[in-house]
N, C-alpha and C positions, 0 to 999 in steps of 0.2 A: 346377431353375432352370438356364438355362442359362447355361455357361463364358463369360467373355471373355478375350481378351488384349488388351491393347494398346500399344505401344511408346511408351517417352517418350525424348525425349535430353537428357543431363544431361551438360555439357559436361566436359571432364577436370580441368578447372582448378577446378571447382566441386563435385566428385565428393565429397571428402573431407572436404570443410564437411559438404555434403546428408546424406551416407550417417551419419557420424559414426565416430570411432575402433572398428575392427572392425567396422564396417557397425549399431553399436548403433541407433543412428535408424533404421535398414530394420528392424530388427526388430522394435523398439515399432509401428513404423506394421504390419506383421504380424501382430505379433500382436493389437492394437485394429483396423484393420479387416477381419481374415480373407483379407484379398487374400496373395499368394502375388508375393513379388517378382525378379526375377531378373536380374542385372547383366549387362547387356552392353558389347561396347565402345562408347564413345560414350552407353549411358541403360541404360537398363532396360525389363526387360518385367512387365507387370503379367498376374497371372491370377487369376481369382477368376467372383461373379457382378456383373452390373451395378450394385451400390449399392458392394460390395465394391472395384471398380475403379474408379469414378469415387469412394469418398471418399480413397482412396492418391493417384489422380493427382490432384486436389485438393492435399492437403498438401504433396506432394512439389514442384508446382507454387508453392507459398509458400515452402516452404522454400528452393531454387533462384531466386527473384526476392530473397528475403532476403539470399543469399549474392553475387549479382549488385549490388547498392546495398551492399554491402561492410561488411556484419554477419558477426560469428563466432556459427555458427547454436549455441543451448544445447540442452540437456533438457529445459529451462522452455519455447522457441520449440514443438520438435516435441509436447509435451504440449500445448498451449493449442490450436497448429492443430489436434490430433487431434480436442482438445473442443469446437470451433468447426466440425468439418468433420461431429463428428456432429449437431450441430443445425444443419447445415444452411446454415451463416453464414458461408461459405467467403469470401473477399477480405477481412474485416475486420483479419486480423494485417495483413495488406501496407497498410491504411486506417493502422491504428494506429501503422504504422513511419515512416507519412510525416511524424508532428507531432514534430520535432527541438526540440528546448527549449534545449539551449545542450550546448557541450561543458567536457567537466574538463579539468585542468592538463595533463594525458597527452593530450588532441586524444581521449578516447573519447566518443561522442552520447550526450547524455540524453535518452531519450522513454521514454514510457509505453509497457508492454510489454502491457496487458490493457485489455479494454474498461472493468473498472472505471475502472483508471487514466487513459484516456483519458478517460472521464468528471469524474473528481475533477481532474485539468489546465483543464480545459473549464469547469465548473465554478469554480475559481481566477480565472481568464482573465475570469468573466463578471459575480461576485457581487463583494461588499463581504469579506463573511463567510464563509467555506468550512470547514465542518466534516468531517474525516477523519475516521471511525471505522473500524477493521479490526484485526483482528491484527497479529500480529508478522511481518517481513518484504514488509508488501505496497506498500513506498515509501511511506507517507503522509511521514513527515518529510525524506528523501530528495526528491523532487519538489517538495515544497514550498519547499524550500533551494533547490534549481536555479529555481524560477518566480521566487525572490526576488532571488538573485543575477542573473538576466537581467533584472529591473525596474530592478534599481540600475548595472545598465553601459549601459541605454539610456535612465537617468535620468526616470523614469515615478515613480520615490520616491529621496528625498532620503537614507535610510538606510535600514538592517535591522538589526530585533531580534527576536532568540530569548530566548526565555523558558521554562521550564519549574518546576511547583513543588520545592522541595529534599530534599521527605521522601519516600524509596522503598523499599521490598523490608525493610520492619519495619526499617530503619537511623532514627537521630535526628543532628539534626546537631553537638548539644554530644558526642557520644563522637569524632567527628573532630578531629583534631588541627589548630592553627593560626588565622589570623583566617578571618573569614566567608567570602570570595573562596576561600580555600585549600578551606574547607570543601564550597562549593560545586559548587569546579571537578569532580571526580569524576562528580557528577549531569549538568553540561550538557558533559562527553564526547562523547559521538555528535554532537552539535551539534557541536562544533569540529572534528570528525573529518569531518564530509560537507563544513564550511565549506572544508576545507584542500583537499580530493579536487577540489572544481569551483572554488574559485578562488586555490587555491595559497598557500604558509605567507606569503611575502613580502608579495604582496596584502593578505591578511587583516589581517597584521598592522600593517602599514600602516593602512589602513582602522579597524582598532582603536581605534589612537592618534591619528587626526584625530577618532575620536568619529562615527563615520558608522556600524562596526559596534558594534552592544553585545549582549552573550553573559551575561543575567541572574536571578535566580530571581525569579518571581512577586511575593515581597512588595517589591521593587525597584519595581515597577508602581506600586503604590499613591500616589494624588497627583499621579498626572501627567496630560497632554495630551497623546497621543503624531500627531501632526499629518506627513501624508506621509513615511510608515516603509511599511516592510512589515513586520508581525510575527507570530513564529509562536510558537501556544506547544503545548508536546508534552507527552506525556505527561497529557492535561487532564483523563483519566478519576481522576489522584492531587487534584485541587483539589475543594473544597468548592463547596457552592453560595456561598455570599457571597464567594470570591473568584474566582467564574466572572463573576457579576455584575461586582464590579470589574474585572474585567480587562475587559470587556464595553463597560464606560462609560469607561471610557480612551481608546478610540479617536477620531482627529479627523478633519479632512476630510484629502483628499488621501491617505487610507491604505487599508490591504488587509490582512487578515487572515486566518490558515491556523489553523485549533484541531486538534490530532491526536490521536488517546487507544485505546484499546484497553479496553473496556467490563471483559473479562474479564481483564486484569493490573491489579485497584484494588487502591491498597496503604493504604487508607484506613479506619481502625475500622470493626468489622461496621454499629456503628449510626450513622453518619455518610453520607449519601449523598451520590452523586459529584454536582459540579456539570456533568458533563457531559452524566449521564443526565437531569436536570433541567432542562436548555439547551435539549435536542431536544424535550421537551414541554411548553416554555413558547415557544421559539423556533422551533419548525416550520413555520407556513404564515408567517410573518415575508419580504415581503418585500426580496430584498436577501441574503437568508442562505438558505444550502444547505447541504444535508445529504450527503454521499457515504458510503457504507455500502462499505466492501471485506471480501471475502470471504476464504475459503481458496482461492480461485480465482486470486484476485490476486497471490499469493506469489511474488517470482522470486527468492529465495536459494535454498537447494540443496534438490531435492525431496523431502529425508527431512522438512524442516522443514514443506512441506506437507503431509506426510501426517498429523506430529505434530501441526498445529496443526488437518485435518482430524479427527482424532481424537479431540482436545481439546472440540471444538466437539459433535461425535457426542454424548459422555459428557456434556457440559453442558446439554445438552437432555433426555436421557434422565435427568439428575436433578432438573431443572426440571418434567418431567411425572410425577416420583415425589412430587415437596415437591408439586404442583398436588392431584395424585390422594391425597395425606394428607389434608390441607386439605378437601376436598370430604367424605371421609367421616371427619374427625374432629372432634370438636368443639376449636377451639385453644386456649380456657382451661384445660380439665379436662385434655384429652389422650385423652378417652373417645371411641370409635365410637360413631358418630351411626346410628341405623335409618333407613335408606332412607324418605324423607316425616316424618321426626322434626323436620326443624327448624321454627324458626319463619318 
């Protein structure tokens, strides 16, 4: 096949973003698309064969228009372009950069960094009802918090509540010390941690005490109207079916609803099934209500944590097709091998 070169220019002022500390980002994009890069004054030269050079100057191209709109380009940025640049789906980061969702207390932009994410925003923005399901790290409650904080500063809803159930990670709440509130606070954590990061301790707290935010566990829910809120509740793969339902028939007119959960951290007895997994097969073609599904693709905390939860996900398939492949040749009363054409 034959060689190209091609020259790009990558301005100075933007060299250090693109490239990354030690020229790291030249070399992942090297080494995933086999092209051959080489700094000149002013850009770079690309060498390789024609797929090879057009998908480098590709990425390099997004990452440089990233750096220009005044992004500090990550690991996360250059990985996602590289897997979008080999299917083929080149301009979608720079599509996905343009939906700004609001900024935090520090002036830094919230948007969706992935096509999933861009989808589950979209999705938020469109439905009643939006259901997150993904792993860990992939913004479902993160984005969620910023759609709700930008509904309530443009006054679209009248307050916000977070929600989450209180029982997690084989903890009970009588071994915690203090009254209920105390006991609770520990669990919706993360909640008051993203609450502070996009709208700052003063605000919030404020907002607390006129009773506009409310930061509560689940069986708080129960009995009410919740009538132009926006509410989110996390962690929805620890609730039961009967109080998915509840929380389900709570809602009133004038409101908007975010559910987030992570199928594979259920901290719920083996024979208990999650109310979330039974939400998506009673509540699926429902219209009005969406389903967003994120992946390990979606993940923008630090890449070891994608790989881990790529990982995670590998293994739980492959034991999922072992329990399958028992099941089919075993008979599951007795525990005995079944002969091929033995059953009934």
């Amino acid at each position: 096949m034959t060689l190209q070169d091609n020259l790009l220019d990558i301005p100075s002022e933007h060299a250090q973003n693109v490239y990354g500390q030690f020229d790291a980002y030249v070399k992942k994009i090297e080494r995933t698309t086999g092209a051959t890069v080489v700094s000149r004054d002013g850009g770079v030269k690309l060498i390789g064969n024609e797929v090879q050079v057009s998908q480098a100057e590709k990425v390099l191209n997004e990452l440089l228009e990233l750096s220009r709109r005044g992004n500090q380009i990550t690991e996360q940025n250059v990985d996602y372009a590289l897997s979008l640049a080999m299917e083929e789906k080149s301009g979608a980061l720079l599509d996905i950069d343009n939906d700004m969702i609001c900024h935090t207390i520090s002036g830094k932009s919230i948007k969706p960094k992935t096509l999933g994410q861009k989808n589950y925003v979209d999705a938020i923005r469109k439905d009643m009802i939006t259901f997150g399901i993904g792993p860990a790290g992939t913004g479902k409650t993160y984005l969620a918090m910023a759609m709700a904080i930008t509904a309530f500063k443009a006054n679209e809803v009248e307050r916000i509540i977070l929600t989450r159930p209180a029982i997690e990670a084989g903890e009970k709440l009588g071994f915690l010390p203090g009254d209920l509130q105390s006991k609770v606070d520990p669990y919706l954590r993360p909640l008051y941690d993203a609450l502070y990061q996009i709208m700052g301790a003063e605000s919030f707290q404020k907002n607390m005490e006129k009773g506009l935010i409310e930061v509560a566990p689940l069986a708080y829910m129960r009995g009410r109207t919740l009538d132009n809120a926006f509410i989110i509740l996390d962690e929805a793969q620890n609730t039961t079916q009967a109080q998915m339902k509840m929380f389900l028939t709570r809602v009133g007119f004038g409101s908007k609803v975010v559910i987030t959960g992570d199928e594979t951290q259920k901290d719920l007895a083996p024979d208990v099934k999650s109310g979330l997994e039974v939400a998506e097969k009673v509540l699926g073609k429902v219209e009005g209500i969406s389903f967003c599904r994120l992946t390990s693709r979606d993940v923008v905390r630090h890449p070891l944590v994608q790989k881990i939860v790529t990982a995670y996900e590998e293994y739980e398939k492959k034991t999922a097709k072992r329990k399958e492949s028992y099941k089919e040749n075993h008979d599951v009363k007795s525990g005995k091998r079944v002969r091929p054409g033995a059953r009934s």
